[in-house]
C-alpha positions, -999 to 999 in steps of 0.1 A, spaced: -70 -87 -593 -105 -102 -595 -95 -116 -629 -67 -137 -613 -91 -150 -587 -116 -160 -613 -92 -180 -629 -78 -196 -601 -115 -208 -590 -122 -220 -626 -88 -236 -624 -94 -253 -589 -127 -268 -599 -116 -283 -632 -85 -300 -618 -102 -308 -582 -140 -319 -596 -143 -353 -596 -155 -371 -627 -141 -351 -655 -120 -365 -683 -94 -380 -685 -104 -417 -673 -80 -436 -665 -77 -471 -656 -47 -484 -643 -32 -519 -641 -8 -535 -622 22 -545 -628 47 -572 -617 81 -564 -612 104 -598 -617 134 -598 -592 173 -590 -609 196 -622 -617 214 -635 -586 252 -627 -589 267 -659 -595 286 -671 -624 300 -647 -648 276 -623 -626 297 -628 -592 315 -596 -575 354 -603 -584 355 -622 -617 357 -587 -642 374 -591 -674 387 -554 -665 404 -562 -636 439 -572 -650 443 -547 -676 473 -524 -685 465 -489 -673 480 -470 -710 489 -433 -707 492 -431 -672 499 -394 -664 501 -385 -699 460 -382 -703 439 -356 -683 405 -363 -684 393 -381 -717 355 -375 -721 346 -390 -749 354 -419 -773 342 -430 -809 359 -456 -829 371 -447 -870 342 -457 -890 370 -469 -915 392 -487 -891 381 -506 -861 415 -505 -847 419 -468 -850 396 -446 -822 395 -412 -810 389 -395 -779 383 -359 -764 405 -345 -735 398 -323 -707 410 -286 -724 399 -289 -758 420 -321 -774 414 -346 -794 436 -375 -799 441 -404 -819 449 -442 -806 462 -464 -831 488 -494 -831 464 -516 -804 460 -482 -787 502 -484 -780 502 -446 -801 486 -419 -792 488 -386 -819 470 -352 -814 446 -346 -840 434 -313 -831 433 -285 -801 405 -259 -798 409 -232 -774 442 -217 -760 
């Protein structure tokens, strides 16, 4: 029991004594206000906003996504239970590549 108090003194004055290492100086620093939302910035103009939902009812929770390395038109994707599919065709086909789990 003494031990632990011991240490918790020498603990207390090393990290409470003023003047030990390290020194620090710190500067300031500005912080530049974010771009105003007009333009291609404004709330409402979204490239995304007119798209074709594909799949609708047919996926359940894709989680992750990573385009072929040999084919830029051909991705892949995880699903919520252990599948992963393939999109091909402009993403118009979709083809299980491979279930893990039951």
């Amino acid at each position: 029991m003494l031990f632990i108090v011991k240490i918790a003194i020498i603990l207390s004055l090393i990290l409470f004594l003023p003047g030990l290492p390290p020194y620090t100086d710190f500067k300031t620093m500005k912080v530049v206000s974010p771009l105003p939302l007009t333009g291609p910035l404004s709330p409402g103009k979204f490239a995304l906003n007119d798209v074709e939902k594909l799949f609708v009812d047919q996926l359940v929770g894709p989680e992750g996504l990573e385009v072929s390395p040999t084919d830029p038109d051909m991705f892949y994707s995880t699903l919520q239970g252990g599948s992963i599919v393939k999109f091909t065709g402009n993403s118009s086909r979709m083809e299980m590549v491979m279930k893990f789990g039951e």
